[in-house]
Biotite code that builds the C-alpha atoms (Angstrom):
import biotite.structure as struc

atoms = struc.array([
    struc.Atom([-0.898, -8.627, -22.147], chain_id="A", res_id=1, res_name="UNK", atom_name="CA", element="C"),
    struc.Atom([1.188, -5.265, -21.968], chain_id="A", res_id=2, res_name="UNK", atom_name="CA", element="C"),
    struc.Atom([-2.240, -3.603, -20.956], chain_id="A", res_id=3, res_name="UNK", atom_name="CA", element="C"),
    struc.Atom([-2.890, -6.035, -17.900], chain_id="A", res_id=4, res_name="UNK", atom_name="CA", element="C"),
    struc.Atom([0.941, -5.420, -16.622], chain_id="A", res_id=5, res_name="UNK", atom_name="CA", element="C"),
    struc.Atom([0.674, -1.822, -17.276], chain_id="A", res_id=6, res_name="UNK", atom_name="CA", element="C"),
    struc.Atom([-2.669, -1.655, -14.121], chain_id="A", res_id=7, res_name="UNK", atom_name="CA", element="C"),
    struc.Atom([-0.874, -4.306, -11.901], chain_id="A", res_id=8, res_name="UNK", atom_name="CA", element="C"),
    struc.Atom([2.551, -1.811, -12.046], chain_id="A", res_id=9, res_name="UNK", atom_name="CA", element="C"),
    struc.Atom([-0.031, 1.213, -11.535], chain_id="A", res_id=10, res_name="UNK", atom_name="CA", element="C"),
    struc.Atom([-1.824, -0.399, -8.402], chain_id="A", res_id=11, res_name="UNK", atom_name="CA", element="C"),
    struc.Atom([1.209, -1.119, -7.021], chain_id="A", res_id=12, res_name="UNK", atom_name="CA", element="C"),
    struc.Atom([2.691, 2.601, -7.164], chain_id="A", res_id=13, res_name="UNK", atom_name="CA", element="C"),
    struc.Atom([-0.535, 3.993, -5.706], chain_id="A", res_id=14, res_name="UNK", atom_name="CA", element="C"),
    struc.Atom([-0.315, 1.044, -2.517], chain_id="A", res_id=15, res_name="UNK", atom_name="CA", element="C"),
    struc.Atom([3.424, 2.225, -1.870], chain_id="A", res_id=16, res_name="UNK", atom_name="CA", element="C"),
    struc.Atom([1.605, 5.913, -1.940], chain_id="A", res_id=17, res_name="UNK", atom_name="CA", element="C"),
    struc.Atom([-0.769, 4.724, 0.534], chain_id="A", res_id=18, res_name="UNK", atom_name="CA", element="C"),
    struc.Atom([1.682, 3.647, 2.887], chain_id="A", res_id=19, res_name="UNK", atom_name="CA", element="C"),
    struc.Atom([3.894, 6.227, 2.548], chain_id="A", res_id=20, res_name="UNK", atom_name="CA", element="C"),
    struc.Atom([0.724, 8.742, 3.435], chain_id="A", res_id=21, res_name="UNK", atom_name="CA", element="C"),
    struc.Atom([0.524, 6.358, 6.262], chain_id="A", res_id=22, res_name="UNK", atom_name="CA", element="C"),
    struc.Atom([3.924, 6.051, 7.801], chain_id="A", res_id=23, res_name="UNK", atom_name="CA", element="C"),
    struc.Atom([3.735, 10.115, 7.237], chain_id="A", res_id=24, res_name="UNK", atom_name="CA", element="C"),
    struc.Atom([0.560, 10.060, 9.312], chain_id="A", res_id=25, res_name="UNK", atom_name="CA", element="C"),
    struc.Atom([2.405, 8.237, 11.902], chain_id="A", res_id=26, res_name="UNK", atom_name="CA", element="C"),
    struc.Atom([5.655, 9.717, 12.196], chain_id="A", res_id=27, res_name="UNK", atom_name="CA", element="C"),
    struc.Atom([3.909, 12.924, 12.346], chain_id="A", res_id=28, res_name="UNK", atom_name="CA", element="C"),
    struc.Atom([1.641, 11.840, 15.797], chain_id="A", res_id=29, res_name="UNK", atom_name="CA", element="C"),
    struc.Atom([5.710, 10.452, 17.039], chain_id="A", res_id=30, res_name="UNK", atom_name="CA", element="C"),
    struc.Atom([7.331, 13.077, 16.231], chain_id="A", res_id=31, res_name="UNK", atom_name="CA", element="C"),
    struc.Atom([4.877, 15.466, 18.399], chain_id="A", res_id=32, res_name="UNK", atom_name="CA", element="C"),
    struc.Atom([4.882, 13.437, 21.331], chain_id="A", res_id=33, res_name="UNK", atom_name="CA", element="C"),
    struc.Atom([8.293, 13.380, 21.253], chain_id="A", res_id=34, res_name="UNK", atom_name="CA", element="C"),
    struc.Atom([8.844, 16.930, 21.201], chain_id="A", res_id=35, res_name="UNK", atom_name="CA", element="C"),
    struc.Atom([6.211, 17.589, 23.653], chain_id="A", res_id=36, res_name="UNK", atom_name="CA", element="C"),
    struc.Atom([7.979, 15.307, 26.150], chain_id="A", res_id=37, res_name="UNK", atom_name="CA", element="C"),
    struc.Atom([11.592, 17.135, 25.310], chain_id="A", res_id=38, res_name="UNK", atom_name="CA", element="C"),
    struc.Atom([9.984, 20.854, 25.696], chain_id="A", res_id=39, res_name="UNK", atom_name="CA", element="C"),
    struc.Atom([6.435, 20.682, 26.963], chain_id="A", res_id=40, res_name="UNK", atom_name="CA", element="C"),
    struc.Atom([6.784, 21.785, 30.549], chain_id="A", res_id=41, res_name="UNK", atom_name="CA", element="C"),
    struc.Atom([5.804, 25.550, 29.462], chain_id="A", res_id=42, res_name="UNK", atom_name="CA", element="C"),
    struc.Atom([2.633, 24.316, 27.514], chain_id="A", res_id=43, res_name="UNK", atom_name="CA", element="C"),
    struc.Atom([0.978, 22.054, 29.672], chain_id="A", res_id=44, res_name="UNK", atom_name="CA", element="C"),
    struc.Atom([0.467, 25.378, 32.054], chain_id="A", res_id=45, res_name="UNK", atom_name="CA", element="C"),
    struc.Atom([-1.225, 26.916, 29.133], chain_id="A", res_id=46, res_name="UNK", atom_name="CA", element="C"),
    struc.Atom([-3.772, 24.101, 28.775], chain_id="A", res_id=47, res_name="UNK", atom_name="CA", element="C"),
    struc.Atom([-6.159, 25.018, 31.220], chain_id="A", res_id=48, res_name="UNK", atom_name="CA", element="C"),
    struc.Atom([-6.435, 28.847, 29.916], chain_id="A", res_id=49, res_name="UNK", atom_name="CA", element="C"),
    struc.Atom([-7.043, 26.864, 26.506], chain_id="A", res_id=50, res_name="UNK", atom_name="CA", element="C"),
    struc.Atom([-9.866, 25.496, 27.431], chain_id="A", res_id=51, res_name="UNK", atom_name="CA", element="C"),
    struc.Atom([-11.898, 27.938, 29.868], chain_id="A", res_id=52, res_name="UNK", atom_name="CA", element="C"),
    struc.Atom([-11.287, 30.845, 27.260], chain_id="A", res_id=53, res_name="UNK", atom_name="CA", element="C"),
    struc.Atom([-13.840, 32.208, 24.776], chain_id="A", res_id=54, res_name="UNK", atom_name="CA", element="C"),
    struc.Atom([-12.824, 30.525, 21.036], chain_id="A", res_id=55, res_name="UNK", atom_name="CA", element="C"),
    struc.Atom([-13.093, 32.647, 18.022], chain_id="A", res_id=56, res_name="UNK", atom_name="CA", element="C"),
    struc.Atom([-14.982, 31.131, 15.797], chain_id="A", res_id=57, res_name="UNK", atom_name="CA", element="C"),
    struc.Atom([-13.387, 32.705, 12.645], chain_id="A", res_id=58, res_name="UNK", atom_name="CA", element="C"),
    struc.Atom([-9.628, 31.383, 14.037], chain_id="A", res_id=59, res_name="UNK", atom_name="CA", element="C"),
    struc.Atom([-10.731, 27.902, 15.073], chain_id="A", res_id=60, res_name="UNK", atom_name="CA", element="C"),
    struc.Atom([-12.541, 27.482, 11.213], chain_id="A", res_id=61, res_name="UNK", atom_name="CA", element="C"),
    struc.Atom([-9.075, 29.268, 9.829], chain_id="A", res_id=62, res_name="UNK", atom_name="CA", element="C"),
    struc.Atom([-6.949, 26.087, 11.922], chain_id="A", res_id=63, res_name="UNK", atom_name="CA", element="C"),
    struc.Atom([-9.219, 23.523, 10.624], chain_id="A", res_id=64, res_name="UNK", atom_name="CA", element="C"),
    struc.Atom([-9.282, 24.867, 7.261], chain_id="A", res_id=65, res_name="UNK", atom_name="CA", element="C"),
    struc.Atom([-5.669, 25.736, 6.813], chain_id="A", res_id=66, res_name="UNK", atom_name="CA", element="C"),
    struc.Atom([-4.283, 22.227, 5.848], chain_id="A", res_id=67, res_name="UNK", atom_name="CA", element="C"),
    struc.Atom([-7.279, 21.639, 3.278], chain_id="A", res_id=68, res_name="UNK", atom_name="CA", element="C"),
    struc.Atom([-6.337, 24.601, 1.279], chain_id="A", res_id=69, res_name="UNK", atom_name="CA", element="C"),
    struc.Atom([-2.856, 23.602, 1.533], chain_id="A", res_id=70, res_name="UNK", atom_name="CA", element="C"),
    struc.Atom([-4.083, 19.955, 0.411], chain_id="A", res_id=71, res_name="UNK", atom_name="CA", element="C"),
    struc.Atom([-6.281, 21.212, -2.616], chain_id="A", res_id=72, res_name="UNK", atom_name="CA", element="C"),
    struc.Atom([-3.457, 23.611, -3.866], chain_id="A", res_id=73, res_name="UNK", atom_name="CA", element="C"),
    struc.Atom([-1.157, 20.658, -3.735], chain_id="A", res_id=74, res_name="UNK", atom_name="CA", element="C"),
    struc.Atom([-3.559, 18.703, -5.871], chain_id="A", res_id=75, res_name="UNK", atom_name="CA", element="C"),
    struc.Atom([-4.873, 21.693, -8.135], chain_id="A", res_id=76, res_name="UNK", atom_name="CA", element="C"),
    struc.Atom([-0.916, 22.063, -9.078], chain_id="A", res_id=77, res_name="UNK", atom_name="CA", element="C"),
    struc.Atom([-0.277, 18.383, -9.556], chain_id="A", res_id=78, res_name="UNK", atom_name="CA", element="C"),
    struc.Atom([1.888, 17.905, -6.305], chain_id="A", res_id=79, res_name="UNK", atom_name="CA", element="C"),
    struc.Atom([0.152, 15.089, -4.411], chain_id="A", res_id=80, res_name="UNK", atom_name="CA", element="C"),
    struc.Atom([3.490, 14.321, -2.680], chain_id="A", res_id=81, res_name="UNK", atom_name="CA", element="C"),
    struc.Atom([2.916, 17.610, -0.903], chain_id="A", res_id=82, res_name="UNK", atom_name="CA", element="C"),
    struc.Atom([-0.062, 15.985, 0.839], chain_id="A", res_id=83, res_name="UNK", atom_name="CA", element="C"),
    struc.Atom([2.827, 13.726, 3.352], chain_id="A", res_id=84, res_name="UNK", atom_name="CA", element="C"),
    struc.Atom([3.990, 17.321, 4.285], chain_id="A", res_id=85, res_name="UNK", atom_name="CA", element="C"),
    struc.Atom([0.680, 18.297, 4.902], chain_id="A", res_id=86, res_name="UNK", atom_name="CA", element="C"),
    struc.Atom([-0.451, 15.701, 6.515], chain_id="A", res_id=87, res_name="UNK", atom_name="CA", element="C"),
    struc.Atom([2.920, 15.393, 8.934], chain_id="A", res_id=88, res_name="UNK", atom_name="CA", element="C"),
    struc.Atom([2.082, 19.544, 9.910], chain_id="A", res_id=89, res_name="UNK", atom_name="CA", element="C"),
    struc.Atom([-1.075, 18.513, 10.744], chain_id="A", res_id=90, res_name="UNK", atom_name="CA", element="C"),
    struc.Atom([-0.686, 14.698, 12.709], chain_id="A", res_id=91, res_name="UNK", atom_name="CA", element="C"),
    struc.Atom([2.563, 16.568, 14.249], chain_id="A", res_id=92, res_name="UNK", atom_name="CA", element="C"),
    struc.Atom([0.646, 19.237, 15.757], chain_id="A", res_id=93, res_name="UNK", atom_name="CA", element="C"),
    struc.Atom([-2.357, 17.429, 16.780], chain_id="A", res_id=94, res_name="UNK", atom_name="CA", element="C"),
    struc.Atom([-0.220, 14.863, 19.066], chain_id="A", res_id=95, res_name="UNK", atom_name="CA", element="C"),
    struc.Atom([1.444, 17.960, 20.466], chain_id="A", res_id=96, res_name="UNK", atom_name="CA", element="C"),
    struc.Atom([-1.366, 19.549, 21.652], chain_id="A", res_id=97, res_name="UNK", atom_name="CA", element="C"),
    struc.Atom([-3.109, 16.014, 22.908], chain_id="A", res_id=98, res_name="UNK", atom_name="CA", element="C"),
    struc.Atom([-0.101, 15.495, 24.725], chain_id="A", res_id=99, res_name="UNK", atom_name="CA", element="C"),
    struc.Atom([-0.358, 18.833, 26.180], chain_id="A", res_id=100, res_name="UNK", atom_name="CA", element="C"),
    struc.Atom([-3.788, 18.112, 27.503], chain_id="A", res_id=101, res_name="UNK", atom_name="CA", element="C"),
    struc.Atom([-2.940, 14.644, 28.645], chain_id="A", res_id=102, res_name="UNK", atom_name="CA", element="C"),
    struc.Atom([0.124, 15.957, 30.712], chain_id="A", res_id=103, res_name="UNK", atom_name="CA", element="C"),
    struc.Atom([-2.617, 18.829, 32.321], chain_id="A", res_id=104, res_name="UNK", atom_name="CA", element="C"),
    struc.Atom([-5.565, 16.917, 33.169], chain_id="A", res_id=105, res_name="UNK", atom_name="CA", element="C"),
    struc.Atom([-4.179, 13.571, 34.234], chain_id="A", res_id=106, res_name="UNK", atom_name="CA", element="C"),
    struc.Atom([-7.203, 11.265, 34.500], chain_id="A", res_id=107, res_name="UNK", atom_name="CA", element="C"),
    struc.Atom([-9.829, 13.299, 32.898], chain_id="A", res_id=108, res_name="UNK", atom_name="CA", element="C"),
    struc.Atom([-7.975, 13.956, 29.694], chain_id="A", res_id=109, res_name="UNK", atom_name="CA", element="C"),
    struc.Atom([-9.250, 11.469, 27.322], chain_id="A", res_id=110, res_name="UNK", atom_name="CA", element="C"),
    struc.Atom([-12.343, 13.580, 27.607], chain_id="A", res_id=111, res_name="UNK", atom_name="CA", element="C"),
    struc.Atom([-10.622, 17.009, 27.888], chain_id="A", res_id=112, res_name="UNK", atom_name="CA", element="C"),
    struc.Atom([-8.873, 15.975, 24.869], chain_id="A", res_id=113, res_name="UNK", atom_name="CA", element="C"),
    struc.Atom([-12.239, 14.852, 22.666], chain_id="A", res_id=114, res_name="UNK", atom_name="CA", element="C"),
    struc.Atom([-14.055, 18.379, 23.980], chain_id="A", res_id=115, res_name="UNK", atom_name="CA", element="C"),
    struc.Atom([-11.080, 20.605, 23.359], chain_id="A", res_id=116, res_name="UNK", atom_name="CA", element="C"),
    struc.Atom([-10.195, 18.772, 20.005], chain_id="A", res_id=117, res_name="UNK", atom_name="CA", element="C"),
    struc.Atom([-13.444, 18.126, 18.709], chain_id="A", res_id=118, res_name="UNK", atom_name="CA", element="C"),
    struc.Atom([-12.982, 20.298, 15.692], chain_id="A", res_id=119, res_name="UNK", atom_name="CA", element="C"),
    struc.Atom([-9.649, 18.628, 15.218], chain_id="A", res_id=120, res_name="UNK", atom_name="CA", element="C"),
    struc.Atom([-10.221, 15.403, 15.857], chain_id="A", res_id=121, res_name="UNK", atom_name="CA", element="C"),
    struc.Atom([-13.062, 15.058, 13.684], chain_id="A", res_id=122, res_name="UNK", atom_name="CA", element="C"),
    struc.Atom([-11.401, 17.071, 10.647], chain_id="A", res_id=123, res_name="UNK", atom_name="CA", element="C"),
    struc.Atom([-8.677, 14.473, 10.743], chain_id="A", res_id=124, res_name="UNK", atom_name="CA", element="C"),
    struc.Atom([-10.478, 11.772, 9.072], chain_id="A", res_id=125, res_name="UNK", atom_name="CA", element="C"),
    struc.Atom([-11.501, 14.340, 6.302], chain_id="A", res_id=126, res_name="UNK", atom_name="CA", element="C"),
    struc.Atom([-8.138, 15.212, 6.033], chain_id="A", res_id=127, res_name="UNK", atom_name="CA", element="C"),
    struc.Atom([-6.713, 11.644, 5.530], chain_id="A", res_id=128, res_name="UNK", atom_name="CA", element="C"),
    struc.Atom([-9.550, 10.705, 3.233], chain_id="A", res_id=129, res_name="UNK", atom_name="CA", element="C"),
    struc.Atom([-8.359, 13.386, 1.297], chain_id="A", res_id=130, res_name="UNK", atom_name="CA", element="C"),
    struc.Atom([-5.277, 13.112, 0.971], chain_id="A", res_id=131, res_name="UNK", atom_name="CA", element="C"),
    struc.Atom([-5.964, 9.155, 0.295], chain_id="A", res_id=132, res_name="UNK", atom_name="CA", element="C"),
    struc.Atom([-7.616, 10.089, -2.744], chain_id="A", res_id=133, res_name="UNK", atom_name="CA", element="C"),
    struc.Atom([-5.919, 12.198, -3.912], chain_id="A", res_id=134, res_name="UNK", atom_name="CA", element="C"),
    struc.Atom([-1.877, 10.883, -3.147], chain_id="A", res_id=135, res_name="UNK", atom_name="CA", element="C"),
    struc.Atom([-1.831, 8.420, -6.199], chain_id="A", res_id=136, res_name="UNK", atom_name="CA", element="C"),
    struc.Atom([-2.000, 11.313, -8.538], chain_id="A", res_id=137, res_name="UNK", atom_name="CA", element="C"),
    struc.Atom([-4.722, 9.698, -10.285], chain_id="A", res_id=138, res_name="UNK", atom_name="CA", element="C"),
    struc.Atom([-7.679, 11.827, -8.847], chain_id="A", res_id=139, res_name="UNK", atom_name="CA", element="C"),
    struc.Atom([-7.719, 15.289, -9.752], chain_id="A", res_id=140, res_name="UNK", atom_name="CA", element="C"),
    struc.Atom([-8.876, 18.386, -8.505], chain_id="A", res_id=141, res_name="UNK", atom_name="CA", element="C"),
    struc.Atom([-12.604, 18.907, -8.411], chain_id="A", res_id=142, res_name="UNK", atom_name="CA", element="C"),
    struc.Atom([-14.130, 21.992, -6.976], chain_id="A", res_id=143, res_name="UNK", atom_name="CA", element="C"),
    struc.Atom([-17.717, 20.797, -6.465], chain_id="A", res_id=144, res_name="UNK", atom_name="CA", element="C"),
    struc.Atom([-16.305, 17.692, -3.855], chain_id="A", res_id=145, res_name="UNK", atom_name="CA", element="C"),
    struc.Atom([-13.818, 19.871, -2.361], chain_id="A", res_id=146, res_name="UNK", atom_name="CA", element="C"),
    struc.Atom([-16.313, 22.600, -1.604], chain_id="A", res_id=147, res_name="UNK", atom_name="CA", element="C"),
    struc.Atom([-18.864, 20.238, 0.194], chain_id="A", res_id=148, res_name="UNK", atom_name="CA", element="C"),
    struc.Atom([-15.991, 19.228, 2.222], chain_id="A", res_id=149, res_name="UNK", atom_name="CA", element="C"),
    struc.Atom([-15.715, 22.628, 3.518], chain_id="A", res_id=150, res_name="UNK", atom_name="CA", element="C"),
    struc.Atom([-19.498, 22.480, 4.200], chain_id="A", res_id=151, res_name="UNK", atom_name="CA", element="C"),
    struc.Atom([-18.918, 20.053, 6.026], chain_id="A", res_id=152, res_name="UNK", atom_name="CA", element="C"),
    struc.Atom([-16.116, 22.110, 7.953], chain_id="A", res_id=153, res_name="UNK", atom_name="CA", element="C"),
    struc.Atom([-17.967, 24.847, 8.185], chain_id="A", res_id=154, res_name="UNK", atom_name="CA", element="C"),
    struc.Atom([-21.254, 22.561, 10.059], chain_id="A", res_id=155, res_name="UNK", atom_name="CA", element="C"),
    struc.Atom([-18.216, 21.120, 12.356], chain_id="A", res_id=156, res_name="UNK", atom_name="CA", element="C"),
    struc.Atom([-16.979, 24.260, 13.301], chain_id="A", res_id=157, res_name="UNK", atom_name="CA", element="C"),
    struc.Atom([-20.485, 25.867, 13.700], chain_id="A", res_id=158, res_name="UNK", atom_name="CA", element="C"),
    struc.Atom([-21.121, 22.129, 16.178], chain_id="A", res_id=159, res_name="UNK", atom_name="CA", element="C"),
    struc.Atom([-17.894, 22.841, 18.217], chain_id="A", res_id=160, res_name="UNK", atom_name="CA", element="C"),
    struc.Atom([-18.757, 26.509, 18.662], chain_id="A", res_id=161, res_name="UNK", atom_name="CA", element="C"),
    struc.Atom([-21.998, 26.776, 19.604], chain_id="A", res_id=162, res_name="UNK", atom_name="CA", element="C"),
    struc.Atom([-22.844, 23.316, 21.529], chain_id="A", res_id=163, res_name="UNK", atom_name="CA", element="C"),
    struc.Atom([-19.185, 21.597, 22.617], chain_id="A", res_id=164, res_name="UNK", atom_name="CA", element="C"),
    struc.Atom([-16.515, 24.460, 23.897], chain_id="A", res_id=165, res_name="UNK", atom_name="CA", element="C"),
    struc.Atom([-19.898, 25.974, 25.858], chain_id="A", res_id=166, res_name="UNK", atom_name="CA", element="C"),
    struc.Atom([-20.067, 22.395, 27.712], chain_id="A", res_id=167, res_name="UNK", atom_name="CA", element="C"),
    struc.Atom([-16.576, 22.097, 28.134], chain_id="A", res_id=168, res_name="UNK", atom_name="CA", element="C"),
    struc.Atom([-16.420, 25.514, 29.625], chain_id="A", res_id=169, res_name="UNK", atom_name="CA", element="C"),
    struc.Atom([-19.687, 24.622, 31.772], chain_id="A", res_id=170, res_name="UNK", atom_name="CA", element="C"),
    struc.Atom([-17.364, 21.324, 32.693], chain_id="A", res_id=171, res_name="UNK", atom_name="CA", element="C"),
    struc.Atom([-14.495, 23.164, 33.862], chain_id="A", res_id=172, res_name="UNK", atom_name="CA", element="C"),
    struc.Atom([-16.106, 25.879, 35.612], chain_id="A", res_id=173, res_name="UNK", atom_name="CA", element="C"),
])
């Protein structure tokens, strides 16, 4: 009997995990529209040199990679609770920036937005479904999955360089 209440008090810790990731998730993507509407008048003329500029391709895999190292060294030390930090930095940022683009590009920027935040965009659902893993504290760090994830960066970085930013360019020229 003490073993079946022991899992049902266990589940129930890693669901109040899960929705704290989630309300973390959230309050991030608020929190950067907010402050984008408070101070983003000097951003939203950067925009459009954002997006008919020449990427590096070694600092857009650096931003995408950033918060995965930062997630796997919070589970490699036993800190999962670092992941809502994480994740907050990273949901904060990304509604910033979307705002940024929405406020430049007016009716085109729902596609400004997917072609300028491909990278991004995409590397946010690994990001999550890493962090869901890995927030109960029950999962721990494994080297082989985490490095196939950054394959898998690595392919969507390579994608966004070579085929999408050279059509959005093309687009905006």
């Amino acid at each position: 009997m003490a073993r079946f209440l022991h899992s049902f008090d266990s589940l129930t810790i890693r669901k109040a995990d899960h929705i704290l990731l989630a309300f973390s998730w959230l309050l991030g993507l608020g929190a950067g529209g907010l402050v984008f509407r408070d101070t983003g008048d000097s951003i939203a003329s950067l925009m459009r040199l954002a997006a008919v500029s020449q990427m590096s391709i070694v600092g857009l895999f650096f931003n995408i990679l950033l918060p995965f190292l930062l997630s796997a060294f919070a589970v490699y030390i036993g800190l999962p609770k670092l992941l809502l930090i994480v994740c907050f930095g990273k949901a904060f940022t990304y509604a910033f920036v979307a705002c940024g683009i929405f406020a430049c590009y007016d009716g085109s920027g729902w596609l400004i937005r997917w072609l300028l935040l491909f990278s991004d965009s995409c590397s946010l659902v690994l990001l999550y479904g890493y962090a869901m893993r890995h927030i109960s504290g029950a999962g721990r760090f494994s080297l082989s999955s985490f490095l196939v994830l950054m394959v898998g960066i690595g392919l969507l970085t390579g994608v966004d360089y070579t085929m999408i930013s050279p059509f959005l360019r093309r687009l905006l020229l």
